[in-house]
MDAnalysis code that builds the backbone (N, CA, C; Angstrom):
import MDAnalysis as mda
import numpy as np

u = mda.Universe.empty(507, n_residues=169, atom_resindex=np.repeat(np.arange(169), 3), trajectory=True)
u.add_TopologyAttr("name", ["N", "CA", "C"] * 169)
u.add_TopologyAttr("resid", np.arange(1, 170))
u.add_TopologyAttr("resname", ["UNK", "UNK", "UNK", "UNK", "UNK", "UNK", "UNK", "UNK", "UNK", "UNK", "UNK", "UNK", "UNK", "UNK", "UNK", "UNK", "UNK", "UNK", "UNK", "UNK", "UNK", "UNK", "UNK", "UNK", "UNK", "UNK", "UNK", "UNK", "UNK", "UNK", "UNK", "UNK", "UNK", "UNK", "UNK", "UNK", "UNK", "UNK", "UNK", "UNK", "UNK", "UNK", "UNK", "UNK", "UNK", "UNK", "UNK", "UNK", "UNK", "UNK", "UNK", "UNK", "UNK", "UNK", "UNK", "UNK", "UNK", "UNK", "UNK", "UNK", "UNK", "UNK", "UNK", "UNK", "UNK", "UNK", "UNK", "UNK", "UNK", "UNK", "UNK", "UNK", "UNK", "UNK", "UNK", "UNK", "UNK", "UNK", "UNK", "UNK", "UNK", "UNK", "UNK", "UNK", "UNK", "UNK", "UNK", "UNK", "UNK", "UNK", "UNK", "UNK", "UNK", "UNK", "UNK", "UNK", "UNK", "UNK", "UNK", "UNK", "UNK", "UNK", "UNK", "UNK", "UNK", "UNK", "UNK", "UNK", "UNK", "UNK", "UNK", "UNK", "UNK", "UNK", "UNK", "UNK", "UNK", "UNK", "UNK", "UNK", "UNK", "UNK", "UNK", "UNK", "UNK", "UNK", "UNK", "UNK", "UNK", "UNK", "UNK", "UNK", "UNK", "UNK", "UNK", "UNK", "UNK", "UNK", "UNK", "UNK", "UNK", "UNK", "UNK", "UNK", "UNK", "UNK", "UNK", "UNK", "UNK", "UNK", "UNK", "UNK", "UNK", "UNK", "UNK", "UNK", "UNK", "UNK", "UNK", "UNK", "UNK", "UNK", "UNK", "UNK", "UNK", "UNK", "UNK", "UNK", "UNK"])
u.atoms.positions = np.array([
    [112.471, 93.145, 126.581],
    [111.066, 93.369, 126.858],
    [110.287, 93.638, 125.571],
    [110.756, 94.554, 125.102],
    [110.082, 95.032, 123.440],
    [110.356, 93.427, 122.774],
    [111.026, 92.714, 122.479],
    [111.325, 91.202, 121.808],
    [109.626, 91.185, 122.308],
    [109.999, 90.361, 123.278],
    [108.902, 89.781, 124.093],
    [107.760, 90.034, 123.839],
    [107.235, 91.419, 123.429],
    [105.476, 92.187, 123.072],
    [105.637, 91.690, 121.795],
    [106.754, 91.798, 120.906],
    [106.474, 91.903, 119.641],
    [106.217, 90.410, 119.368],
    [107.065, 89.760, 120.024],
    [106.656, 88.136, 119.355],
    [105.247, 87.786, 119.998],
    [104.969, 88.270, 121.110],
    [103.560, 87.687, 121.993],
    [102.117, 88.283, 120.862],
    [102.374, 89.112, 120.699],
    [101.438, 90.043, 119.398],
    [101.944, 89.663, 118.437],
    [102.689, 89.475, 117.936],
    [102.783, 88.939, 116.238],
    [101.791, 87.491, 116.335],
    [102.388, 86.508, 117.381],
    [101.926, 85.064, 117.096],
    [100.494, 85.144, 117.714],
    [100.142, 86.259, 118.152],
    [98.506, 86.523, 118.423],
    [97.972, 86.541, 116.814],
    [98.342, 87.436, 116.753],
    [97.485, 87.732, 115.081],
    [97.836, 87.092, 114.426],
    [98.804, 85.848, 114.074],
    [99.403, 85.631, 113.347],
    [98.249, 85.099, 112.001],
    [97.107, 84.745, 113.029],
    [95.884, 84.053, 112.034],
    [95.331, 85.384, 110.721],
    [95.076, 86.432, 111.856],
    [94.465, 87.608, 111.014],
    [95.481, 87.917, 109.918],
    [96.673, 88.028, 110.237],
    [97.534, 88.410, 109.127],
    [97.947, 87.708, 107.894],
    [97.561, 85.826, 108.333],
    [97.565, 85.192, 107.605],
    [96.497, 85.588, 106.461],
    [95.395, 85.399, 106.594],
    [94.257, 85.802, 106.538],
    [94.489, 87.164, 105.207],
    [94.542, 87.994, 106.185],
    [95.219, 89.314, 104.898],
    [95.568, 89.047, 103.672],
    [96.800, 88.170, 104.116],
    [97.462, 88.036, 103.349],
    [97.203, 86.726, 101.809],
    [96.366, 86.326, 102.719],
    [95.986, 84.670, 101.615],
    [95.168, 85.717, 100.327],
    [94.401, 86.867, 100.895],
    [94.021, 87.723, 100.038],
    [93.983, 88.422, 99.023],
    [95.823, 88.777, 99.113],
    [96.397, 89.401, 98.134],
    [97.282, 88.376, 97.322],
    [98.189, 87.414, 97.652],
    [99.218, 86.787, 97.288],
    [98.456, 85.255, 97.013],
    [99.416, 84.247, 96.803],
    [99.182, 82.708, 96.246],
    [99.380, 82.047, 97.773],
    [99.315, 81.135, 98.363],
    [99.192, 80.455, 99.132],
    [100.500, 80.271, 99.524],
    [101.245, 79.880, 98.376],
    [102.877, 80.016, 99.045],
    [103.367, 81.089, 99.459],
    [103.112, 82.150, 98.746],
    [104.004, 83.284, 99.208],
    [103.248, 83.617, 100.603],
    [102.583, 83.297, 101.313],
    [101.711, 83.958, 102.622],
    [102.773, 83.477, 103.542],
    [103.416, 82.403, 103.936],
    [104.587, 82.357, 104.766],
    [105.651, 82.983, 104.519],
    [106.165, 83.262, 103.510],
    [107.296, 84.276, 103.422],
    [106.681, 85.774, 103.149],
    [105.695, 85.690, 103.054],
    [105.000, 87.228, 103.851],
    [105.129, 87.557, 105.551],
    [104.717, 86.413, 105.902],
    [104.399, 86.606, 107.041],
    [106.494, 86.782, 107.934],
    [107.456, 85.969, 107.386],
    [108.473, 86.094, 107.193],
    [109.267, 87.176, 107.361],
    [108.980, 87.654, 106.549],
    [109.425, 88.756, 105.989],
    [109.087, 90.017, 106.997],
    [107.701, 89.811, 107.005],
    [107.263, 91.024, 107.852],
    [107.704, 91.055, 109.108],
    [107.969, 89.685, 109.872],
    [108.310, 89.656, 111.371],
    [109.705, 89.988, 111.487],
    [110.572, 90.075, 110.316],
    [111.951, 90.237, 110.490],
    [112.516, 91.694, 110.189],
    [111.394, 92.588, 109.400],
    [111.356, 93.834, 109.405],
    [110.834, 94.467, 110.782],
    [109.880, 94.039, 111.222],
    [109.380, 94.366, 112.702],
    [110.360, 94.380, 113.256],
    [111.316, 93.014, 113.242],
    [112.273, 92.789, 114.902],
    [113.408, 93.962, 114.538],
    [113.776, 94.234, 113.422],
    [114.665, 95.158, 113.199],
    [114.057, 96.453, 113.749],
    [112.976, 96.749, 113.607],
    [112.270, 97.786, 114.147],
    [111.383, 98.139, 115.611],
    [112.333, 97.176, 116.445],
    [111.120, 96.907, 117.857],
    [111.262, 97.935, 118.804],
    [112.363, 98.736, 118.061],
    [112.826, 99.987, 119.437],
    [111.735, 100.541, 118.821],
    [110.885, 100.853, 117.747],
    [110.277, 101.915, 117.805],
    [108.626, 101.415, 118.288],
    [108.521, 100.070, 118.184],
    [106.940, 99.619, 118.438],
    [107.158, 99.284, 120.189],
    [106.688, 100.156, 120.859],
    [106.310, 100.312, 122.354],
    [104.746, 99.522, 123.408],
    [104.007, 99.822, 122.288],
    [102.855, 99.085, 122.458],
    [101.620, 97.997, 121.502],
    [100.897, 97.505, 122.337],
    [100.274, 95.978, 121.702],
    [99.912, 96.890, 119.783],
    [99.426, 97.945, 120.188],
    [98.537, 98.433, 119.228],
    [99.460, 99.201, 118.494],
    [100.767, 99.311, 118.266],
    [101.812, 99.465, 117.563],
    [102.011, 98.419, 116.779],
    [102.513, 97.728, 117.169],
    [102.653, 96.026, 117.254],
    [101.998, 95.732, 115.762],
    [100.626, 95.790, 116.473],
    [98.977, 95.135, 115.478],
    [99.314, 95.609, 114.213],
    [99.468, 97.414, 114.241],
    [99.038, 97.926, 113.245],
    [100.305, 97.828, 112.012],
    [101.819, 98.282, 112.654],
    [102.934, 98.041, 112.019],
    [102.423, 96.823, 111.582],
    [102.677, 95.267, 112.166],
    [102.509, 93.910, 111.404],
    [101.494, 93.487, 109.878],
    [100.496, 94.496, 110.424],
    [99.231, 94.421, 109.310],
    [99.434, 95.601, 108.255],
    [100.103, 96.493, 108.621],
    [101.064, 97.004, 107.646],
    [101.852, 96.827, 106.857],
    [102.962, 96.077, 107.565],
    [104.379, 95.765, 106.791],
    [103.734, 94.233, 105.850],
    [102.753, 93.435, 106.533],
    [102.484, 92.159, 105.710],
    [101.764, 92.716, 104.194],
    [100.966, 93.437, 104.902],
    [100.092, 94.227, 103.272],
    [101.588, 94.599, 102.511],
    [102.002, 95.539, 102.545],
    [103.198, 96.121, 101.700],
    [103.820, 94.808, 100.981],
    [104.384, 94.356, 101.820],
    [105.150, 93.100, 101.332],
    [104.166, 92.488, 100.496],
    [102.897, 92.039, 100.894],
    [102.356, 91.227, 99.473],
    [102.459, 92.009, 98.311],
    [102.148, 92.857, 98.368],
    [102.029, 94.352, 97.332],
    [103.087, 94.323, 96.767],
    [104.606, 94.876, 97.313],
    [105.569, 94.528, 96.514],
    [105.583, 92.876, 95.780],
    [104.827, 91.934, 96.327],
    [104.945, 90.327, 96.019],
    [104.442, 90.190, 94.644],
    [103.363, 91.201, 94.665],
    [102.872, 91.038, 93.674],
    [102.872, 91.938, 92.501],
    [103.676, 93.062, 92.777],
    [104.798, 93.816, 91.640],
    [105.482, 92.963, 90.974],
    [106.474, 92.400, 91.891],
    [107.257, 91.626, 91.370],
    [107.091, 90.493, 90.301],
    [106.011, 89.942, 90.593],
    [105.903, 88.516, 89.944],
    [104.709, 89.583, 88.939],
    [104.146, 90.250, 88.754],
    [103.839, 91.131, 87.677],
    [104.970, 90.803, 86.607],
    [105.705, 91.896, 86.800],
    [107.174, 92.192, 86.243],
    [107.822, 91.164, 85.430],
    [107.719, 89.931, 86.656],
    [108.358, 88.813, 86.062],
    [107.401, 88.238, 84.465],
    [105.799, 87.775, 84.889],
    [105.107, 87.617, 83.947],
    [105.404, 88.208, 82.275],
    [105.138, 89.748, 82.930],
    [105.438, 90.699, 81.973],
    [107.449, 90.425, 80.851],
    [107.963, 90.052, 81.819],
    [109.497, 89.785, 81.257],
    [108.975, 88.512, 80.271],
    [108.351, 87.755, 81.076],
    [108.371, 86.532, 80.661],
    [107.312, 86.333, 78.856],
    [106.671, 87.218, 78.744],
    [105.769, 87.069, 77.823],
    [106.580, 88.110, 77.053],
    [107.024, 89.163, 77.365],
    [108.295, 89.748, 76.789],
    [109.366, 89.011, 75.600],
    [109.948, 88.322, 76.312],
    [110.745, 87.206, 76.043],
    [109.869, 86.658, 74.846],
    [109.021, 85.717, 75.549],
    [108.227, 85.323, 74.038],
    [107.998, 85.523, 73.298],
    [107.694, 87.067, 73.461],
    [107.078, 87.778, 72.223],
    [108.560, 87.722, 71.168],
    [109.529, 87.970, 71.587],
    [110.692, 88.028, 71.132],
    [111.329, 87.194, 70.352],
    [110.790, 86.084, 71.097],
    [111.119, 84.973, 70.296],
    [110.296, 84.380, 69.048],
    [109.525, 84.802, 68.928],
    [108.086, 84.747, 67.766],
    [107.902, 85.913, 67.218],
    [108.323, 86.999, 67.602],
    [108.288, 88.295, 66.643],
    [108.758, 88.341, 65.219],
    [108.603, 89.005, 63.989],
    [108.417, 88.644, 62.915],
    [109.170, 90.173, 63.031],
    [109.299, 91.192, 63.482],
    [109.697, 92.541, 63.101],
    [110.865, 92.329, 63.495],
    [111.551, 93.515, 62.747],
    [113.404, 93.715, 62.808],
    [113.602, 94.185, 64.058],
    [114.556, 93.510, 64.716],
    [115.007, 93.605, 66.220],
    [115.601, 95.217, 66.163],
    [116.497, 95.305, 65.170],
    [117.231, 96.814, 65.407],
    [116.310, 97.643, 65.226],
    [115.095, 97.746, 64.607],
    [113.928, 98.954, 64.648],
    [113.146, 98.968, 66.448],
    [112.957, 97.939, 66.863],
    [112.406, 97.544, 68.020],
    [113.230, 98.143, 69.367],
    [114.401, 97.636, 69.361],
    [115.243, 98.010, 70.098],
    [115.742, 99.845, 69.909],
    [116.098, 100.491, 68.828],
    [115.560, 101.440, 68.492],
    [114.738, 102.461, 68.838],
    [113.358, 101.532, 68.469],
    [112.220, 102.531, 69.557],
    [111.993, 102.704, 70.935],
    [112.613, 101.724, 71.469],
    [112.708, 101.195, 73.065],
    [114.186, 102.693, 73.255],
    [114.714, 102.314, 72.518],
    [115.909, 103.224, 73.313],
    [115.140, 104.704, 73.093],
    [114.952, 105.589, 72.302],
    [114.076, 106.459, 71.485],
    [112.966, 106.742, 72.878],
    [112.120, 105.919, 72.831],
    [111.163, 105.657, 74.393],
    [111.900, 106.174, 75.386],
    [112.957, 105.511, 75.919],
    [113.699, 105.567, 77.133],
    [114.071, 107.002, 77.572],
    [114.450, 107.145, 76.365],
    [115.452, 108.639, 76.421],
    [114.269, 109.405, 76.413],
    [113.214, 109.639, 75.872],
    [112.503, 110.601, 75.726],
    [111.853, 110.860, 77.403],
    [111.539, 109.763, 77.971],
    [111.205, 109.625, 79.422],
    [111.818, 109.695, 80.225],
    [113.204, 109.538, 79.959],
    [114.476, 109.799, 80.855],
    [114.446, 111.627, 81.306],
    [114.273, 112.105, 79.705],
    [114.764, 113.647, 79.692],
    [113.549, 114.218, 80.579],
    [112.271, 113.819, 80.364],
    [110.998, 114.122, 80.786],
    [111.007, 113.904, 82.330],
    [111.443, 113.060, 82.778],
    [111.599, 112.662, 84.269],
    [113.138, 114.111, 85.211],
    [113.698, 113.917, 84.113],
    [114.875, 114.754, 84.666],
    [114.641, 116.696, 84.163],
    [113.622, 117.006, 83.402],
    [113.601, 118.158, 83.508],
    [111.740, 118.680, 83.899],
    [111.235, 118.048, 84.514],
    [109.983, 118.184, 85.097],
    [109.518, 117.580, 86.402],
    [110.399, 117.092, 87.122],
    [110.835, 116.625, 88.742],
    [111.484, 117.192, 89.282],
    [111.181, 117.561, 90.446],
    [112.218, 118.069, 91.835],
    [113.428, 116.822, 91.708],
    [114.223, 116.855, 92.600],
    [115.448, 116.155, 92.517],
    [115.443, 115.183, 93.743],
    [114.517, 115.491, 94.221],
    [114.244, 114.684, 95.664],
    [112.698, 113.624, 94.628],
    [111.870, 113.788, 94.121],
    [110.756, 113.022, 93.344],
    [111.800, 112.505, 92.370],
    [112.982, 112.756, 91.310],
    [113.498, 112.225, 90.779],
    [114.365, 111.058, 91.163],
    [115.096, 111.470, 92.265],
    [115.559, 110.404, 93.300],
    [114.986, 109.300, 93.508],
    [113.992, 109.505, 94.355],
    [113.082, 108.186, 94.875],
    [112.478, 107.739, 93.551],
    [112.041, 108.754, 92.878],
    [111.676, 107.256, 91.260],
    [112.300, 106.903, 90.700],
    [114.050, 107.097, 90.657],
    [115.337, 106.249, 90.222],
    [115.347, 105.178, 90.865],
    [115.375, 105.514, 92.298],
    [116.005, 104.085, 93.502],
    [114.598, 103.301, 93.192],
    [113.395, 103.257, 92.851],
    [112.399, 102.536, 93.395],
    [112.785, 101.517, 91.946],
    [112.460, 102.516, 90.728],
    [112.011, 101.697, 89.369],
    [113.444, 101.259, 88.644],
    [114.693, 102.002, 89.097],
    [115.732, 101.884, 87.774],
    [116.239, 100.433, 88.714],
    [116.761, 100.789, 90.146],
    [117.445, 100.466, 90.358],
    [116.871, 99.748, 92.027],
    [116.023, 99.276, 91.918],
    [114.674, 97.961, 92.794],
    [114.705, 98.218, 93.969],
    [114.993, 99.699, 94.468],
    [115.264, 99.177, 96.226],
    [113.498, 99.157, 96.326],
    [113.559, 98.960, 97.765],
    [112.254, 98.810, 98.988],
    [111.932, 100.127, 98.586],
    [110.603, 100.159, 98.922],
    [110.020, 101.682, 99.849],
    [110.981, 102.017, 101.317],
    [111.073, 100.851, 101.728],
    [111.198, 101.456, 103.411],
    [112.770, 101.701, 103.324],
    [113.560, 100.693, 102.215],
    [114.771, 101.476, 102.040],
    [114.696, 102.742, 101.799],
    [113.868, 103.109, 101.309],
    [114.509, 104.628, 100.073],
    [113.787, 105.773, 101.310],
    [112.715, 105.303, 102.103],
    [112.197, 105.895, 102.637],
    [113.281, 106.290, 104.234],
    [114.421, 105.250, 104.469],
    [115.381, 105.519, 105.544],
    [116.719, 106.597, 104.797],
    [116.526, 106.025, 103.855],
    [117.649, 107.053, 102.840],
    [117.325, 108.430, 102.822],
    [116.501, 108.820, 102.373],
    [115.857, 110.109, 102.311],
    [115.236, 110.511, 103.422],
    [115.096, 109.761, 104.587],
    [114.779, 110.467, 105.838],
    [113.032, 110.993, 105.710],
    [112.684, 109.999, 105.191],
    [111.185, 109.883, 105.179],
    [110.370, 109.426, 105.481],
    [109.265, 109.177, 105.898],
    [107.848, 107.998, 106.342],
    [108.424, 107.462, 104.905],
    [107.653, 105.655, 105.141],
    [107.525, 105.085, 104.269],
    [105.672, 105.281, 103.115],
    [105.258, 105.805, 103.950],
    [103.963, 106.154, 103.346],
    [104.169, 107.308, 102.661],
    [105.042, 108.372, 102.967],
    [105.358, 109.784, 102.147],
    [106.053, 109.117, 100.576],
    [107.196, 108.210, 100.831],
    [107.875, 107.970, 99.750],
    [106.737, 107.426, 98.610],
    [105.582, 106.470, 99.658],
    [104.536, 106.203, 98.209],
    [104.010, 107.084, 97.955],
    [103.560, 107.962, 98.734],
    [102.746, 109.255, 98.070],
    [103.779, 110.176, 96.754],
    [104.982, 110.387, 96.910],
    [105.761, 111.377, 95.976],
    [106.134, 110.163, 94.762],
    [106.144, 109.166, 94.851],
    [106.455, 107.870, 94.119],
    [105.345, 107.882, 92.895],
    [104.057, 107.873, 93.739],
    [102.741, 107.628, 92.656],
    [102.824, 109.430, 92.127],
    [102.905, 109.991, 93.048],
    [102.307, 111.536, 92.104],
    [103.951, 111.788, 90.928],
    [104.585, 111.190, 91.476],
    [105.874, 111.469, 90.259],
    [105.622, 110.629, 88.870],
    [104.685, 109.765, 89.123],
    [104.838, 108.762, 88.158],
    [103.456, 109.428, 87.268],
    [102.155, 109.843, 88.124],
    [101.366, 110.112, 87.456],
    [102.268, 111.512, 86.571],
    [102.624, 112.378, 86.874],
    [102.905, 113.412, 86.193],
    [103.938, 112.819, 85.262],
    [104.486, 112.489, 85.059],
    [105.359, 112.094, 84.009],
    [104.659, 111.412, 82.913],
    [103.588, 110.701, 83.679],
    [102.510, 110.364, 82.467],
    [101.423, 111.105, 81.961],
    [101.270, 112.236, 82.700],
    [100.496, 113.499, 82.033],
    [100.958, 114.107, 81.012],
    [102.597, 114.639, 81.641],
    [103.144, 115.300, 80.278],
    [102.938, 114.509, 79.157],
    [103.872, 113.004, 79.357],
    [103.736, 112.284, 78.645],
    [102.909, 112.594, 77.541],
    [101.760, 111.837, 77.966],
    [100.270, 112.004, 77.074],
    [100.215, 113.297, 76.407],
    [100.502, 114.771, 76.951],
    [100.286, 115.759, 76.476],
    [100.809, 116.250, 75.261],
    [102.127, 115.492, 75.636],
    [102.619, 115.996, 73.960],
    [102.817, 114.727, 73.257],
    [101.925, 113.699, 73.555],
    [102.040, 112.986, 72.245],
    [100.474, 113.511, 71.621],
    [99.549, 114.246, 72.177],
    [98.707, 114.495, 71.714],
    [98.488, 115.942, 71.118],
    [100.019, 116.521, 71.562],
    [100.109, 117.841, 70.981],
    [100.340, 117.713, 69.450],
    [101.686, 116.290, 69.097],
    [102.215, 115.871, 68.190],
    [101.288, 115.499, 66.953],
])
């Protein structure tokens, strides 16, 4: 029965969500948005009971997903001009690499002695090591909207200190 609402309401909206979605993402990725999202839903249909469950989860999970869509291919860009730079760089790799490690560690220690262990957690699994929100958010026994909320305020504070003592320096 729950199958049944969820597919009758998904392929209702399917226009609006399209729609959403052409918004945030490239034209290709809007079907494997839309994809994506219906196969997270069906995994989740014991908990959507009604039409307006349905609506709001779908127009939910499609937003997120572009959002992560478009992290990702960020990232990638960013690797990718990375790379280049690398390959046309004129400075000594072992000073570079160096400061990168130097960087790392200094943000590593900063993350691990100015975070709870539960905010340190979820900004390991999200950034070191790529899971989902809604993974990390079943792991830790959380809303998936809580995990973004402790996600962004962990990240802003790490970039407060940050800033603070390079401007103490």
């Amino acid at each position: 029965m729950k199958e049944e609402l969820l597919t009758s309401v998904f392929m209702r909206i399917r226009g609006r969500l399209q729609s959403a979605a052409r918004r945030l993402v490239d034209d290709e990725a809007v079907d494997d948005a839309l994809q994506d999202a219906f196969v997270r839903l069906w995994n989740r249909r014991s908990d959507l009971d009604t039409e307006s469950a349905v609506e709001g989860m779908a127009v939910t999970t499609v937003r997120n997903i572009c959002i992560d869509t478009l992290r990702r291919d960020a990232v990638r860009r960013h690797d990718d001009i990375a790379d280049n730079e690398k390959a046309t760089a004129v400075t000594d790799d072992a000073d570079d690499s160096r400061e990168r490690g130097e960087l790392y560690g200094e943000v590593s220690r900063l993350i691990d002695t100015s975070l709870s262990e539960r905010d340190r957690r979820i900004l390991y699994l999200r950034d070191r090591d790529g899971w989902e929100m809604e993974d990390i958010a079943e792991e830790m026994g959380l809303s998936e909207t809580n995990v973004r909320v402790i996600l962004s305020r962990a990240r802003k504070t790490i970039r407060q200190i940050y800033r603070n003592r390079k401007t103490l320096i």
